[in-house]
C-alpha positions in Angstrom: 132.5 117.0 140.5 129.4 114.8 141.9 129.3 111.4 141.6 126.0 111.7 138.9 128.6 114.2 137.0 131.5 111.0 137.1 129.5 108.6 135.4 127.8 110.8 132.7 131.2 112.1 132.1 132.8 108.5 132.1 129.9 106.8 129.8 129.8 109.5 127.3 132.8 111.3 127.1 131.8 114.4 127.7 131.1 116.8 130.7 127.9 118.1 131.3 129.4 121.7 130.6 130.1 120.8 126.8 133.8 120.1 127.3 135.0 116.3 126.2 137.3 115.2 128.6 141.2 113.6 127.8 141.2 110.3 126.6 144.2 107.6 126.9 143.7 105.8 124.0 143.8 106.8 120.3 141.9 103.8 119.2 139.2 104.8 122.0 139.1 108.5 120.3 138.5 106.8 116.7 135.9 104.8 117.7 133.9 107.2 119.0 134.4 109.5 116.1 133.4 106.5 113.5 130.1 106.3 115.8 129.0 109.8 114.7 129.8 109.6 111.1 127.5 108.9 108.2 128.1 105.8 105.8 128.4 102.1 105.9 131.0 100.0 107.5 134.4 101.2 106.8 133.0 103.7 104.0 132.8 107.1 105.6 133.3 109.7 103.3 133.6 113.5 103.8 130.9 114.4 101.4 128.4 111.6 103.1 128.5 114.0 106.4 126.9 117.1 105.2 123.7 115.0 105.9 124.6 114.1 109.7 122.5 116.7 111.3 119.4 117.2 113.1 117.6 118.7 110.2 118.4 115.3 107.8 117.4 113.5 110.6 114.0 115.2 110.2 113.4 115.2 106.6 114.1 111.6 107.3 111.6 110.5 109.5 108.9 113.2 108.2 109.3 111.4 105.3 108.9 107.8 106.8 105.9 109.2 108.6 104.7 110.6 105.6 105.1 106.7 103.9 103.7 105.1 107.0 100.9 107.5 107.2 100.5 107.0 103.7 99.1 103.1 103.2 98.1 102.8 106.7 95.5 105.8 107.3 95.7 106.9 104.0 95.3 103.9 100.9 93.8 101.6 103.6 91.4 103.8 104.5 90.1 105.4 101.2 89.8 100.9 100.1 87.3 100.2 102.5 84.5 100.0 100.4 86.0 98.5 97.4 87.2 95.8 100.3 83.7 95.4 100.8 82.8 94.9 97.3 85.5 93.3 96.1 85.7 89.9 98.7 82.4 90.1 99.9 83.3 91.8 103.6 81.2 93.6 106.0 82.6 96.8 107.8 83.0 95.0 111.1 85.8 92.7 109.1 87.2 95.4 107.4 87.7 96.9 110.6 89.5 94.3 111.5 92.1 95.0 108.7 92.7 98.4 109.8 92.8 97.6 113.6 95.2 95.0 112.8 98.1 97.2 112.1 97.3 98.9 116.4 97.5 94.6 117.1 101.5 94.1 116.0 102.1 97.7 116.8 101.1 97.4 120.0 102.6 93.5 120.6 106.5 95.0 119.7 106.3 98.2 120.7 107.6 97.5 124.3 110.8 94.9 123.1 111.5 97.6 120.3 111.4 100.4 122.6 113.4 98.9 125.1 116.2 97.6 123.1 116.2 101.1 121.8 118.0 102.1 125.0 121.0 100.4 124.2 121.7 99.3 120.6 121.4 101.4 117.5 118.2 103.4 116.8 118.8 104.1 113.4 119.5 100.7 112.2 116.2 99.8 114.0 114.5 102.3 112.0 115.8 100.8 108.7 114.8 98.0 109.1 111.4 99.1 110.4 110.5 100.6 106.7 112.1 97.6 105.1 109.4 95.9 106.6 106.8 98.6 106.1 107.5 97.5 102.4 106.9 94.2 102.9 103.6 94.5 104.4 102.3 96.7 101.4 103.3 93.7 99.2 101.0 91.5 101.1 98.5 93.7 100.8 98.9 93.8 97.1 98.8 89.8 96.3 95.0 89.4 96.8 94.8 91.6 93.4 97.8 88.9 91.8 96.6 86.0 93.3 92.6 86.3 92.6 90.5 86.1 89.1 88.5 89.0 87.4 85.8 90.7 89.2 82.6 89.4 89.6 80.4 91.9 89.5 76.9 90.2 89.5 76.9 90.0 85.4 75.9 86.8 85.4 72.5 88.1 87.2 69.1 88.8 85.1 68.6 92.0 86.1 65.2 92.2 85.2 61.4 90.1 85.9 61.6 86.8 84.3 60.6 83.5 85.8 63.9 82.2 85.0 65.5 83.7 87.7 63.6 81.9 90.0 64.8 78.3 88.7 68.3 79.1 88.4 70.8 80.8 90.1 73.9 81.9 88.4 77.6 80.0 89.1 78.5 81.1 92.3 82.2 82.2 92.2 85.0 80.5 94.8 84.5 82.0 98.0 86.6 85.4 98.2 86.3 86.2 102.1 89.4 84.2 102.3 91.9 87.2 101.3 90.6 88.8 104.7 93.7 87.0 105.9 95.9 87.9 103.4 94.8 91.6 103.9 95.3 91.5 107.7 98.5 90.0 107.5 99.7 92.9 105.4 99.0 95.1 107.9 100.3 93.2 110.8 103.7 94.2 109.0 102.9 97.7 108.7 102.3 97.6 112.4 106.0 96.1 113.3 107.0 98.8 111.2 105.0 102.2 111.3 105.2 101.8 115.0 108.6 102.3 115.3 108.6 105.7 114.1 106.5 107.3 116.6 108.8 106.2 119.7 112.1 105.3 118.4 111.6 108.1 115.8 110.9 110.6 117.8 112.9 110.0 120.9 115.8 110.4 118.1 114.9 113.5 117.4 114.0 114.5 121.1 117.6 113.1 121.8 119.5 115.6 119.3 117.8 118.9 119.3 117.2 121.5 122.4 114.1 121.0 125.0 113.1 124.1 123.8 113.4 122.9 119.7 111.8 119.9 120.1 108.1 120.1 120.0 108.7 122.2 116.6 111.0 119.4 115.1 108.6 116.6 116.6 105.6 119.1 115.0 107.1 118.9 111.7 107.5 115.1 111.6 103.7 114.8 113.0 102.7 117.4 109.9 104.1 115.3 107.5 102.3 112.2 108.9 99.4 114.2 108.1 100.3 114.7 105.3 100.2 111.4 104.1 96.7 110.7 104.7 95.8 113.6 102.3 98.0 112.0 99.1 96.4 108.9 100.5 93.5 109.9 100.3 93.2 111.9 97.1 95.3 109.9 94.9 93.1 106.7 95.9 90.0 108.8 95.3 91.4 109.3 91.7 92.5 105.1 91.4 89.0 104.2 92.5 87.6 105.9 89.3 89.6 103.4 87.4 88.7 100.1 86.9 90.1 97.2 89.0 91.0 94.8 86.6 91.8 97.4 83.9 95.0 95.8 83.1 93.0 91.9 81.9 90.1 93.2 81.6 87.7 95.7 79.0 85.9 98.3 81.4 82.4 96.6 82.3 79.2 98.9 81.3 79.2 100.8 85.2 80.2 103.5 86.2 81.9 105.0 89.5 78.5 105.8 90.8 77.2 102.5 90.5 77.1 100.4 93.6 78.4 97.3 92.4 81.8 99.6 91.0 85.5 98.8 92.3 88.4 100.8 91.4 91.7 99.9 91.2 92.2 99.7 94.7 95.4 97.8 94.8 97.6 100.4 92.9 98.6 102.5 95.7 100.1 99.7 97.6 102.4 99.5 94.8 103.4 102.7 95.8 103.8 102.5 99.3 106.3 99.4 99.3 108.6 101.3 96.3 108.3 104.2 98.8 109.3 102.2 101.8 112.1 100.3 100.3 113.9 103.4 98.9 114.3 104.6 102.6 116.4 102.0 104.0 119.6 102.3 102.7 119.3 106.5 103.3 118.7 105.3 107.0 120.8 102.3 107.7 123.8 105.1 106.8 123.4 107.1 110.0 125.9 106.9 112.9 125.0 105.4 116.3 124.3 109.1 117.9 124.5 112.0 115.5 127.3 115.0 116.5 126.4 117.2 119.8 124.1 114.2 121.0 125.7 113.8 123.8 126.1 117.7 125.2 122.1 117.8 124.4 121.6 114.5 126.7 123.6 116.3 129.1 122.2 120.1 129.3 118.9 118.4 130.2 117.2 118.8 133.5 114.7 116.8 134.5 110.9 117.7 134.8 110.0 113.8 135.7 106.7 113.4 138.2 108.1 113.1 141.7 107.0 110.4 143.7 108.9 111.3 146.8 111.9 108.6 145.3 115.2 109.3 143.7 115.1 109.1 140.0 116.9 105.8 139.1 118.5 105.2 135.6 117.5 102.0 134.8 117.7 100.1 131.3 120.7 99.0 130.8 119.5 94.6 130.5 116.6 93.2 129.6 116.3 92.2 133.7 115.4 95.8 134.7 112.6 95.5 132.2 110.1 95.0 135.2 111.4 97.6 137.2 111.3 100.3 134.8 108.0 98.9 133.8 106.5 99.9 137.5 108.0 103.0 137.3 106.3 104.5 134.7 103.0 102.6 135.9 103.2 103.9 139.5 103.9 107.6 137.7 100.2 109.0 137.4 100.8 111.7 135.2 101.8 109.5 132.5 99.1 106.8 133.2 96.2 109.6 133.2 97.7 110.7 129.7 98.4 107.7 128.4 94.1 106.8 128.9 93.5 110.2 127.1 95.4 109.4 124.1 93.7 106.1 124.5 90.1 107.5 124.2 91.5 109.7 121.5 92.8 106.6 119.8 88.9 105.3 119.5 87.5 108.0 117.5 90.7 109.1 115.4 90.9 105.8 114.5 87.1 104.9 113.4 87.0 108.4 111.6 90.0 107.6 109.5 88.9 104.3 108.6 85.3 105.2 108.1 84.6 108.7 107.6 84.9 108.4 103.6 82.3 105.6 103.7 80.3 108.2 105.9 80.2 111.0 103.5 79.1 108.5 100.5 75.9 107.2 102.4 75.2 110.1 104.1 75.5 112.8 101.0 75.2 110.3 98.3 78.5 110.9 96.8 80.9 108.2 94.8 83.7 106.4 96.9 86.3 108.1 94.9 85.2 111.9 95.6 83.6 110.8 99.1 88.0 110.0 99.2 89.3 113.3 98.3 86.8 115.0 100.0 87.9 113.8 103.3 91.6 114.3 102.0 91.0 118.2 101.2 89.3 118.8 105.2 90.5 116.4 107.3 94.0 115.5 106.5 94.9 119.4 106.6 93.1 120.0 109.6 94.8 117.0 111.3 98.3 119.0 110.1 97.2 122.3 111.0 96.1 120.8 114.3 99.6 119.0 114.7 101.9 122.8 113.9 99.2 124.8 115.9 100.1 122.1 119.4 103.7 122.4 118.9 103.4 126.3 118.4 101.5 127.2 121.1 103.7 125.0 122.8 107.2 126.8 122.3 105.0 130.4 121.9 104.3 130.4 125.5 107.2 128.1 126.8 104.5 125.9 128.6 105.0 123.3 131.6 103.5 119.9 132.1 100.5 121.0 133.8 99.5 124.0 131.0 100.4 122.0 128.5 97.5 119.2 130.1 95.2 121.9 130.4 95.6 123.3 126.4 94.7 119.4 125.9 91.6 119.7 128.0 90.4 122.4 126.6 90.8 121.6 122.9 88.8 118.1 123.9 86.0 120.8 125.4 85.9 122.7 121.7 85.9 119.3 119.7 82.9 117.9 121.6 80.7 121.4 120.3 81.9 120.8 116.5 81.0 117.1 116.9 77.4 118.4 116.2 78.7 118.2 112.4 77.8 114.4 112.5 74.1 115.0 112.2 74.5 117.2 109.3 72.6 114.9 106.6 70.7 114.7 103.5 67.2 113.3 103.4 67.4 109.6 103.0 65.5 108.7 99.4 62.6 107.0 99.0 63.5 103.8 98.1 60.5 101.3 97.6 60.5 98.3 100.5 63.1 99.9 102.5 62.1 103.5 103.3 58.4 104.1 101.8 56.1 101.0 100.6 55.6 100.4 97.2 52.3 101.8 96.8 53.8 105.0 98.1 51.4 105.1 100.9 53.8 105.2 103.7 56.7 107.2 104.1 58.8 104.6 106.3 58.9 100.8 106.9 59.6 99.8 110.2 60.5 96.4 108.8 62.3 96.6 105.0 61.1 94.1 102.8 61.9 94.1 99.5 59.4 91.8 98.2 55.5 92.8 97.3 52.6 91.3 95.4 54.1 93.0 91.8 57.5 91.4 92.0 56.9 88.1 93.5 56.8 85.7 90.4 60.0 87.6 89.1 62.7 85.7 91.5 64.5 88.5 92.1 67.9 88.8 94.2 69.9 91.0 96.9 73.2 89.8 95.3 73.3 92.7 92.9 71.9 96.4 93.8 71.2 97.9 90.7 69.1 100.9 91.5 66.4 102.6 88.9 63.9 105.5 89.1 60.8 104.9 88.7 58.0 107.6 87.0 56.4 108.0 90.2 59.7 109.3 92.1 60.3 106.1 93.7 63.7 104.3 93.6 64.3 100.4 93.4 66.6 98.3 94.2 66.9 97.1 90.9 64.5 96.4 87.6 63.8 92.9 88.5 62.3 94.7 92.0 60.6 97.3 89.9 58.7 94.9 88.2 60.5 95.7 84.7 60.2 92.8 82.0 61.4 95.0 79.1 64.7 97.7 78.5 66.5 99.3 75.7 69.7 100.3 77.5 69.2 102.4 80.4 65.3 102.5 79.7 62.8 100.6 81.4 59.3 99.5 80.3 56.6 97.2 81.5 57.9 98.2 84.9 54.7 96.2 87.0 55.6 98.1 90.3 56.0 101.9 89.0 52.4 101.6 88.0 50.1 101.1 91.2 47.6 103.7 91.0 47.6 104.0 87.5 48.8 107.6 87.9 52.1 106.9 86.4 53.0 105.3 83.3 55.3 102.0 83.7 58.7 103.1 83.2 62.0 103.8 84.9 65.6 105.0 84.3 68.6 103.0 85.2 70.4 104.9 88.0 69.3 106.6 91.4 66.5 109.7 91.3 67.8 112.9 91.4 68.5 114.4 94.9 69.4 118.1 96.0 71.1 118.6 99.1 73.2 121.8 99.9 74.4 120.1 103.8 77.4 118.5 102.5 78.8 122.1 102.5 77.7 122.7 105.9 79.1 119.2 107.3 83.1 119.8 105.6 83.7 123.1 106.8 82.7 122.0 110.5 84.5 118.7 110.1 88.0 121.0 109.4 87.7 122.6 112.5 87.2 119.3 114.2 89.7 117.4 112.8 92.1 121.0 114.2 91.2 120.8 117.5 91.5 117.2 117.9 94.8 116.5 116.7 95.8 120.1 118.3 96.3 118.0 121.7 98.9 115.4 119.7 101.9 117.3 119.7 101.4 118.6 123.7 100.6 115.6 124.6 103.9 113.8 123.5 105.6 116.3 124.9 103.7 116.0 128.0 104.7 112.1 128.0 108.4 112.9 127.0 108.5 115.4 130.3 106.9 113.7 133.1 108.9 110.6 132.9 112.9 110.4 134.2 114.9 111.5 130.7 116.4 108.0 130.8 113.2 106.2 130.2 111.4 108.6 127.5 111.8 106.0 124.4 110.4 103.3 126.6 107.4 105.6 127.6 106.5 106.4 124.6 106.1 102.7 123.9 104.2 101.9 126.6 101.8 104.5 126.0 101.8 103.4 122.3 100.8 100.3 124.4 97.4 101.5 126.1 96.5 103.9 123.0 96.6 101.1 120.6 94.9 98.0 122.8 92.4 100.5 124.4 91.8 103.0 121.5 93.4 102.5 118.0 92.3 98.5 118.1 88.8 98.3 119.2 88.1 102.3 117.7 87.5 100.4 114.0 85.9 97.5 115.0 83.5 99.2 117.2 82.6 101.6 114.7 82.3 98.9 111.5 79.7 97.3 114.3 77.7 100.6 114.6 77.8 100.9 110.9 77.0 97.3 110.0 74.0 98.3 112.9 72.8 100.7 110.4 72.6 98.4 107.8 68.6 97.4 106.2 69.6 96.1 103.0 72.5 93.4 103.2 74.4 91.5 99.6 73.4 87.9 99.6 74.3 85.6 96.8 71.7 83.9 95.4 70.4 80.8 97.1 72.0 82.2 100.3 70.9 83.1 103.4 74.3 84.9 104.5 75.2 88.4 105.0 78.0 89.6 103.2 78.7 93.2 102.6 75.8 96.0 102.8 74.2 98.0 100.0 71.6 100.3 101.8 71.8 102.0 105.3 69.4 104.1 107.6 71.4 107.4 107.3 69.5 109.0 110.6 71.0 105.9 112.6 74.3 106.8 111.2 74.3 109.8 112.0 73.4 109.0 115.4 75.6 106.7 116.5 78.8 108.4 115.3 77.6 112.0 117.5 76.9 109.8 120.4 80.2 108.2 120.0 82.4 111.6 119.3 80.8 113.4 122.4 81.6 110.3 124.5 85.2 109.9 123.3 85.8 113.5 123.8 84.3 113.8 127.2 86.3 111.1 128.7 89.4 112.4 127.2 88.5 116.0 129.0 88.0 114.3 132.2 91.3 112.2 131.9 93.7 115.6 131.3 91.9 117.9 133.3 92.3 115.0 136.5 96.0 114.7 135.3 97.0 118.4 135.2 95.7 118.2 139.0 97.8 115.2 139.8 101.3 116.3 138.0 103.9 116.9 140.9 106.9 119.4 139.2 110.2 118.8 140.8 112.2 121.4 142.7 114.4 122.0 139.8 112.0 122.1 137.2 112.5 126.3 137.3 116.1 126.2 135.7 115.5 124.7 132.4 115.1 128.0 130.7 118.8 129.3 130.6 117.5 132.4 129.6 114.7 133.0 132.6 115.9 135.2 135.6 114.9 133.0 138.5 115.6 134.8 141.7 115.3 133.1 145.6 112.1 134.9 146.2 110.7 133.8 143.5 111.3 130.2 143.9 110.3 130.9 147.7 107.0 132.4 146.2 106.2 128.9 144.2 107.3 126.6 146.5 106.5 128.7 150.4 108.9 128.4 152.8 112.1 126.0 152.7 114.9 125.5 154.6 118.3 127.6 153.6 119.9 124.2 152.8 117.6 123.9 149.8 117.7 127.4 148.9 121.3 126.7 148.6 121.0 124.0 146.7 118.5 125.9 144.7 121.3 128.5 143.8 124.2 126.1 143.1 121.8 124.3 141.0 120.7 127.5 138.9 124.4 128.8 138.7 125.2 125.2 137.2 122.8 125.4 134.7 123.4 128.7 133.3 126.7 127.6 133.3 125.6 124.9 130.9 123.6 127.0 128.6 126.3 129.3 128.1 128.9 126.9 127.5 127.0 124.6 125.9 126.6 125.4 121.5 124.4 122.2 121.1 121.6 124.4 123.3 120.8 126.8 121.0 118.0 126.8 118.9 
């Protein structure tokens, strides 16, 4: 027995063959078998150990995926508007919010991960959704702590002098819950990080190489998943009021502008969720039962730098060292910058793509939500099951498995032409035609003219009508309007400036057809497919080209680059190329500050999110394409497969010409490993 054999044998008490070798002590013997047991302290039961199996251990964390998933890209995600509305924000600071949750993930990823190698990982996990919980209670309090919705009723909406005398109370200054908002996802960060290194380095850890990308599949599926109930049951809570509960339904509907749904319901949800998983967790053993002969069948596909793979990890002092390690390893640096450039644009379509279909299409928040939860949340699983299958259909090494990335990145950046898909903006008078109609665009919007000027009129309340003529307004005070009944307009002063049309308009926005929204979802599917068709292989890329010692830690450092490079700045860059859009901004009246923003210019939209997706995805061809060139496989890396027939002339044929000393280490090498495979139970699928 080598020396390598001696101390795997010695620190896990089994041989790398399977068999667990004679121990001296009985207490020794019923400490280890307490350590793969399921229950809590000294209460182990029989019945409790049906669930202490790989397959538990994935409805587990699928299911805490599926919760993280959930509130953070889900709930989060489908509230950005009603953020807006609600506390006065523009989408730069809500970007902030969801980027906030990549900030903590990011900051404790590498102590988490690297206590991970020693102490226990599914204690860490329970107490990562206990705080998961906590964070969507934070989240919630703005809703507890705050006063009924202002929604601008205190406003004349129509042309009277007096609104030019007076403005109405100004309520307390709302843009303060921005904190409170941020912080709640600060906590979601510390926890729903931990699932996708710890998480899934637990299931790499129990399950055969050749099992794992369809276990880690499944788990990435149901964090898919999650996004779509996200997103489709906040679409259905934004058609109810927000202050239902206190307060009688306003006059408004979920297509007017000024509208908020009940935004904070799902984070009820989310933090009941969260805090039913932790006891179901906290009741799993240190390492579950054929851990150990898993850990021990494995043969290393790590890059090779021309040094000896080192096991470092054990203190807090090698931190450095295996810190360098993984840095000097350029495989997993030139994959770790793709999944960063990846991180930018998943990110800023998850957070914004809802808000995208609303202006662009003219839909209500709440459909624009379910929408984007019936094409993009499926394609993002499909995507996820199609990596991991292709994956194990064609057994694939490191530097195939880089290349299926590359060229999924090529086929995303053709169906990124789907962001130009667009419905002609309307005609809306002082923003995108003037209001004698005589002009089809205004280089400069100004809502103001010579028929609206004595009326005092605001931007704190968009209120849009339809004019006779075709023309929309922001509001009946802009129209010129000094007389209604109900919806009904009359003595409209601006509808009437050719004397062509009678002076009237109809509360509401004019009438638009527009078949392109059914162009633009079917393209967006195959997008969102393709994209997140290079998640799984790329994990399993990182997993494999590292030593199998350091995989957890790797994992979270490359959570590390994806979140500070991609994940953080991907929704603030985007809310700023939104908010860039923006002609028409909220102010309150007698203020000169932007808040949040009621009209964009839909063709610059458009724009800036193709220039952006073809960017993203060409740097993220560049980045695996260089690192399927770079990857260096080890000598050894032909023996995994206990079921291959490797012969000498075939290894000679890969590798040229080698000495016979390493052509007999080559054969001792295979025979050892088939030895393994056949021995070894824990290796089959």
């Amino acid at each position: 027995m080598s020396t390598s054999e001696k101390i795997v044998t010695n620190g896990t008490g089994a041989a790398p063959n399977g068999f667990h070798k004679e121990r001296n002590s009985s207490e020794s013997d019923t400490d280890d078998e307490e350590d793969h047991r399921c229950g809590y302290c000294g209460y182990r039961p029989a019945w409790m150990q049906v669930f202490n199996n790989p397959k538990f251990l994935c409805v587990l964390l699928s299911a805490f995926a599926f919760i993280q998933s959930f509130v953070v890209n889900g709930i989060n995600n489908v509230n950005t508007t009603s953020y807006e509305r609600r506390f006065g924000l523009s989408s730069s600071q809500v970007g902030i919010i969801s980027s906030a949750y990549d900030i903590s993930a990011g900051v404790v990823v590498l102590p988490i991960t690297y206590l991970a190698l020693t102490c226990h990982k599914h204690t860490i996990l329970a107490i990562a959704v206990g705080v998961m919980g906590l964070g969507s209670f934070l989240m919630l309090l703005p809703q507890i702590s705050t006063g009924p919705y202002e929604w601008g009723q205190g406003a004349s909406a129509m042309c009277t002098t007096a609104n030019s005398t007076a403005c109405p109370q100004v309520p307390s200054d709302l843009s303060n819950y921005l904190y409170l908002l941020i912080a709640g996802q600060l906590l979601h960060g510390v926890g729903g990080s931990t699932i996708y290194s710890v998480g899934i380095s637990c299931m790499d850890d129990c399950v055969p190489t050749k099992s794992a990308p369809v276990y880690v599949g499944i788990l990435y599926a149901f964090s898919a998943l999650g996004p779509a109930a996200g997103y489709m049951l906040g679409g259905y809570l934004l058609d109810i009021y927000v202050d239902f509960t206190s307060v009688p339904s306003p006059l408004l509907t979920s297509s007017d502008p000024r509208w908020v749904g009940a935004w904070w319901l799902g984070f009820i949800l989310s933090m009941t969720l969260a805090w039913l998983m932790f006891l179901p967790l906290l009741g799993l053993p240190r390492e579950l039962p054929g851990t150990k002969q898993v850990k021990a069948s494995r043969v290393s596909e790590a890059h090779q730098d021309g040094s000896e793979e080192k096991h470092l990890g054990a203190s807090f002092r090698e931190f450095p060292k295996v810190t360098l390690m993984l840095l000097k390893n350029p495989t997993f640096m030139l994959t770790s910058l793709a999944a960063s450039s990846e991180g930018i644009l998943v990110s800023g379509f998850a957070t914004f793509i809802p808000k995208l279909i609303q202006n662009q299409f003219g839909q209500t928040a709440g459909f624009s939500a379910i929408l984007t939860g019936v094409m993009a949340v499926p394609g993002a699983a499909g995507g996820y099951l199609l990596g991991g299958y292709l994956c194990r259909r064609f057994k694939l090494k490191i530097r195939a498995i880089l290349r299926l990335c590359a060229l999924a990145c090529l086929i995303s950046v053709i169906a990124a032409a789907t962001m130009w898909a667009r419905c002609e903006q309307t005609k809306i008078a002082g923003v995108t035609a003037s209001y004698d109609y005589s002009k089809a665009v205004l280089s400069i919007p100004n809502l103001d003219s010579p028929c609206n000027t004595e009326c005092g009129c605001t931007q704190e309340s968009y209120t849009p009508v339809c004019g006779a003529n075709g023309l929309q307004y922001f509001s009946p005070c802009h129209a010129g309007c000094s007389e209604s009944i109900g919806e009904n307009y009359t003595s409209c002063a601006c509808v009437n400036r050719t004397s062509t049309y009678n002076e009237t308009a109809v509360g509401g926005v004019c009438d638009t057809s527009c078949p392109l929204l059914y162009v633009f979802l079917p393209i967006f599917f195959i997008l969102m497919v393709v994209t997140f068709a290079a998640a799984t292989p790329t994990t399993m890329a990182t997993l494999r080209c590292v030593p199998l010692s350091h995989k957890t830690f790797a994992l979270g450092v490359q959570w590390v680059f994806a979140r500070f490079l991609g994940t953080v700045p991907g929704p603030i860059f985007f809310g700023v190329i939104i908010d860039s859009a923006c002609v028409i901004w909220k102010r309150s009246c007698g203020s000169a500050e932007n808040e949040s923003c009621w009209i964009y210019d839909d063709y610059a939209m458009s724009r800036n999110f193709f220039i952006v997706a073809i960017g993203v995805k060409s740097v993220s061809t560049f980045f695996f394409v260089v690192a399927s060139f770079v990857y260096k496989a080890p000598y050894t890396h032909k023996v995994e497969d206990t079921k291959t027939e490797n012969t000498e002339a075939d290894y000679q044929s890969t590798r040229g010409t080698i000495p016979l000393t390493e052509t007999g280490v080559y054969r001792k090498l295979k025979s050892e490993s088939e030895t393994r495979g056949q021995d070894n139970p824990a290796l089959e699928p």
